[in-house]
C-alpha positions in Angstrom: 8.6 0.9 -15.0 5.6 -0.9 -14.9 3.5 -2.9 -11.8 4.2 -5.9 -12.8 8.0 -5.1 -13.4 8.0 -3.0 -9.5 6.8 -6.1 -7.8 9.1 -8.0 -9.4 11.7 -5.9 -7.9 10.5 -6.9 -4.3 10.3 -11.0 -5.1 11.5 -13.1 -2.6 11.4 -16.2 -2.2 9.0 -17.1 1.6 8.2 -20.0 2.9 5.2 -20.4 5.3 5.7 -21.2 9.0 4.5 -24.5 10.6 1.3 -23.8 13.2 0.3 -26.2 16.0 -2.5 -27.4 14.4 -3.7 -30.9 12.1 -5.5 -31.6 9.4 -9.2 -32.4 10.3 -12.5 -32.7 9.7 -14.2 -34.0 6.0 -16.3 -32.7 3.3 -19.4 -33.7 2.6 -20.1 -34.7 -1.3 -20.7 -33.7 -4.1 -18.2 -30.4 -4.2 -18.6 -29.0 -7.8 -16.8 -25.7 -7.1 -13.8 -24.5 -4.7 -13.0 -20.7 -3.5 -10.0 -19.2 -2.6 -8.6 -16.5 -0.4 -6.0 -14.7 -1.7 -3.3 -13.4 0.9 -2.7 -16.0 3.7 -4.1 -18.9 1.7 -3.2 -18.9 -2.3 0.0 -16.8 -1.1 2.6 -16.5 1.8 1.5 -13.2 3.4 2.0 -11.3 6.3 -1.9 -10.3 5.9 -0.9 -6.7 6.1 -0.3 -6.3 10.1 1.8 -2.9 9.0 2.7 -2.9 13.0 4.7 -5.8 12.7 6.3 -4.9 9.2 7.5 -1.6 10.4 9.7 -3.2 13.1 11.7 -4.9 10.8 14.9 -3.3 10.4 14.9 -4.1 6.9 11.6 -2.9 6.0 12.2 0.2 8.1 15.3 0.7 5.5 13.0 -0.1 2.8 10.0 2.6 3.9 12.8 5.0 4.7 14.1 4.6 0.9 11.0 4.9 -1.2 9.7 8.1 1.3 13.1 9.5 0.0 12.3 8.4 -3.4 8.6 9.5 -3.6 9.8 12.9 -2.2 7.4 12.6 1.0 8.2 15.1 3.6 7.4 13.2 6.8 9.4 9.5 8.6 7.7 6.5 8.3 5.7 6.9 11.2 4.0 10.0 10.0 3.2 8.3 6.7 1.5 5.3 8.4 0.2 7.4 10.5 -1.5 10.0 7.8 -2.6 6.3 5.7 -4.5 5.0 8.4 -6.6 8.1 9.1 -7.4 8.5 5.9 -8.8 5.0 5.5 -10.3 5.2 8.7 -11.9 8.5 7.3 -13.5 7.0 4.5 -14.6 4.2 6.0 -16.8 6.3 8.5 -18.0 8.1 5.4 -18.8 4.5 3.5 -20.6 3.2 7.3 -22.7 6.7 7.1 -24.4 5.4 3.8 -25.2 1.7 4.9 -22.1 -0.1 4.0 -21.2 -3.0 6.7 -17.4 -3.6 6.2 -16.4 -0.5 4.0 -13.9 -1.2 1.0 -11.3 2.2 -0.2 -9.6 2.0 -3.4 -6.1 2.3 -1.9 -4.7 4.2 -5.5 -7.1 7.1 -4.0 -6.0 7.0 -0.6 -2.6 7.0 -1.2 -3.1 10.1 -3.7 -4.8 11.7 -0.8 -1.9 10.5 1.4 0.7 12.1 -0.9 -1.0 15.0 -2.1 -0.3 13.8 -5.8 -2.6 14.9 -8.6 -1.2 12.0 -10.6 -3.2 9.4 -9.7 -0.2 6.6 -11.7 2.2 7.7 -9.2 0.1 6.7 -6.3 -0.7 3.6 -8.2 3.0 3.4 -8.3 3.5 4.3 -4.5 0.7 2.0 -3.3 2.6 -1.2 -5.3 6.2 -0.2 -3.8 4.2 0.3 0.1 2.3 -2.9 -0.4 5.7 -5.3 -1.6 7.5 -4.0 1.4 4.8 -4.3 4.4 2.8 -7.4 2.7 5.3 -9.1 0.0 3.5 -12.3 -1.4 4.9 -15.7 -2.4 3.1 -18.8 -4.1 2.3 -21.0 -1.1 4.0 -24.3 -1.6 2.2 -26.6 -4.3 0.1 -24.2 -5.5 0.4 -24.4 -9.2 0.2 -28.5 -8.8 -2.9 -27.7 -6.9 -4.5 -25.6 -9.4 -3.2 -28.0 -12.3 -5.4 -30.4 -10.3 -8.5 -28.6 -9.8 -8.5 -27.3 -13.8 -8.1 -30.8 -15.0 -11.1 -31.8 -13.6 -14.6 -30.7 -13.9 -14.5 -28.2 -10.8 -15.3 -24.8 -11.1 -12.5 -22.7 -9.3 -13.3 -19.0 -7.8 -12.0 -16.2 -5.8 -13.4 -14.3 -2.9 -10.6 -11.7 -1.4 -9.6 -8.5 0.4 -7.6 -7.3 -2.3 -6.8 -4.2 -4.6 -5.5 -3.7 -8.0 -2.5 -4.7 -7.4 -3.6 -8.5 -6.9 -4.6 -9.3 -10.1 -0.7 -8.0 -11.2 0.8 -10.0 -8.2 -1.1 -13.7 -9.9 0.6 -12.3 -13.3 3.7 -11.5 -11.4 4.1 -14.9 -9.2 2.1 -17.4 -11.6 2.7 -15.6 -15.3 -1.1 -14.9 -15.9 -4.2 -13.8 -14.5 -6.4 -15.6 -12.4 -9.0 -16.1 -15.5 -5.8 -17.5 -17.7 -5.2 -20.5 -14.9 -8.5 -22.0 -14.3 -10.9 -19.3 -12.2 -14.0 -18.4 -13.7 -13.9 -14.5 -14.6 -17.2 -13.7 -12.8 -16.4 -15.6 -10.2 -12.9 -13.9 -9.2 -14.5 -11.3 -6.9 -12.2 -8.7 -5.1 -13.1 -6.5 -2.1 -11.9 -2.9 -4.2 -14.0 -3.6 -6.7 -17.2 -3.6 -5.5 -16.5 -1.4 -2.6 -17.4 -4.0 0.4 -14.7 -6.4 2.5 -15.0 -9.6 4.1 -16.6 -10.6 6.6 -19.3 -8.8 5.0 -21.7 -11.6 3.7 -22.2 -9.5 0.3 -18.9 -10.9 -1.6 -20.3 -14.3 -1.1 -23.7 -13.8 -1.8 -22.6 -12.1 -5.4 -20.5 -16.1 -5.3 -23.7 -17.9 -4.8 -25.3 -15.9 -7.4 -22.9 -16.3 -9.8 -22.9 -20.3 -8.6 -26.2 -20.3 -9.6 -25.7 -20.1 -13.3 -23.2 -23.0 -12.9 -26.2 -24.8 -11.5 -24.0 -25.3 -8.2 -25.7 -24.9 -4.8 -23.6 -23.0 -1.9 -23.6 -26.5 0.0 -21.8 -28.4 -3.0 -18.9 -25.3 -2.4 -16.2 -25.5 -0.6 -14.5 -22.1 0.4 -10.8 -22.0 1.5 -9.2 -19.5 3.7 -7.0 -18.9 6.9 -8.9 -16.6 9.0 -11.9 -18.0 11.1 -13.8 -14.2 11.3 -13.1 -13.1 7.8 -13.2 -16.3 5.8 -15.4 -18.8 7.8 -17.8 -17.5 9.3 -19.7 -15.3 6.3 -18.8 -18.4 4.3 -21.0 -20.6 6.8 -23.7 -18.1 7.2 -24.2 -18.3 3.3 -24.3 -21.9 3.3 -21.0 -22.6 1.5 -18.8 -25.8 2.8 -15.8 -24.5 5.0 -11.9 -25.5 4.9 -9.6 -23.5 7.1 -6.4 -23.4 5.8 -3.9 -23.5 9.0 -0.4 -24.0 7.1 1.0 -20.6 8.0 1.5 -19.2 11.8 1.3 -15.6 9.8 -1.6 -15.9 8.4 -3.7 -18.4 10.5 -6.2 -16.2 12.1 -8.7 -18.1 15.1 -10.5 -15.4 16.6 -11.3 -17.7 20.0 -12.0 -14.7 21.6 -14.1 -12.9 19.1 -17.3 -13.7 20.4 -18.7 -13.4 16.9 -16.8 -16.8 16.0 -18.2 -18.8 18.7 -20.1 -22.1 17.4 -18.5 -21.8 14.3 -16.2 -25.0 13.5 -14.5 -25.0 9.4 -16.0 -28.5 7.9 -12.5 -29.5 7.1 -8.8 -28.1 8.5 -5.9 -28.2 6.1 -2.3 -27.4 6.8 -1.3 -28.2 3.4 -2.9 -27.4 -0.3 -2.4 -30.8 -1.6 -4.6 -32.5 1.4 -7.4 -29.8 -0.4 -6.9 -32.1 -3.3 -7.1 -35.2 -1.7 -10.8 -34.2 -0.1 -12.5 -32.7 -3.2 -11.2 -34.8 -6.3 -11.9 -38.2 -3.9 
């Protein structure tokens, strides 16, 4: 069976939960190019909080199943357990040589994690883990949206947390790659593959260069995502327009009490994709 066809096999359909916030705030013109988040924004996602997935009885049943399946001789527990230390591992290694906010390549880790010397079945393993603890769905609108945005002049781009898998998911969920419905190829810029995560400031600096050769200044961007740390504020720093997307109590991340997020305000709030429409194609 192949990726695409094992996240098919976890599909369902989600819909995101209201927050307590409003849509707010405006852009300031021209914006020539929009980037998206992944997970949380572009898709319904639990943004990976494993602690919370576990608890489900469901997933529990689901975790319990493909340990059985993938022969692993520990519970759950001693599988999240063994994954987390050996991401923690390697990120102390990737800190030692200079790297801010360290990126694994999860395939490796879970290899690592289940002692497999074939690196496809930890491919396979590491789709399975990820559909159960983080399933995805198209957040509402989303293909109008992008319709919108690729009918029009605008220059559409992606700066993510993400792994291999992500690319499969957009084949999965919207039938074709990111670069097949609109996003620039160099500008569709995941975390895994150059080895950094947000809220490093490097994934949107390599954005900004690439922007360049568009002739498009960070300040006529507008980048789109739910979390204020990881999303916002790097985005800021590098001079890109900001647009918090609150539509999903999941996802939304504030960070009021991460002092490194104080004085930062998104240019625009959105609780819905469409109102994203409505500010850039005015």
């Amino acid at each position: 069976m192949g990726h695409k066809d094992l996240i098919q096999k976890y599909i369902t359909p989600l819909q995101p939960i209201l927050t307590d916030m409003e849509p707010a705030g405006h852009l300031r013109a021209p914006v020539k190019a929009v980037l998206f988040d992944v997970y949380g924004t572009l898709f319904v996602s639990r943004s990976g909080d494993i602690s919370i997935a576990k608890q489900e009885a469901q997933t529990g049943a689901q975790l319990a199943s493909l340990i059985q399946a993938y022969e692993y001789p520990g519970s759950a527990d001693d599988l999240i357990d063994a994954f987390s230390k050996a991401i923690q591992s390697s990120h102390e290694a990737m800190r030692r040589r200079g790297i801010d906010y360290p990126e694994v390549q999860i395939d490796e880790i879970w290899q690592q994690v289940l002692e497999a010397s074939d690196i496809e079945k930890a491919c396979r393993f590491a789709v399975e883990f990820e559909m159960i603890v983080n399933p995805g769905y198209p957040m509402p609108y989303l293909e109008s949206v992008l319709s919108a945005f690729r009918d029009s002049p605008m220059v559409m781009g992606i700066v993510s947390n993400a792994q291999f898998f992500t690319p499969i998911l957009f084949q999965t969920l919207l039938g074709a790659l990111p670069e097949n419905i609109g996003f620039e190829a160099n500008l569709v810029l995941y975390s895994y593959q150059h080895g950094v995560a947000k809220p490093s400031r490097r994934l949107f600096q390599l954005a900004a260069e690439e922007l360049k050769v568009h002739g498009i200044a960070p300040k006529e961007t507008v980048y789109v995502g739910n979390d204020m740390l990881n999303d916002m504020l790097p985005a800021y720093v590098e001079g890109f327009q900001t647009a918090l997307f609150a539509g999903d109590k999941r996802s939304l991340r504030r960070r009021e009490d991460d002092p490194r997020c104080q004085g930062i305000s998104p240019d625009l709030v959105i609780t819905d994709l469409r109102q994203l429409v409505k500010q850039v194609l005015k």
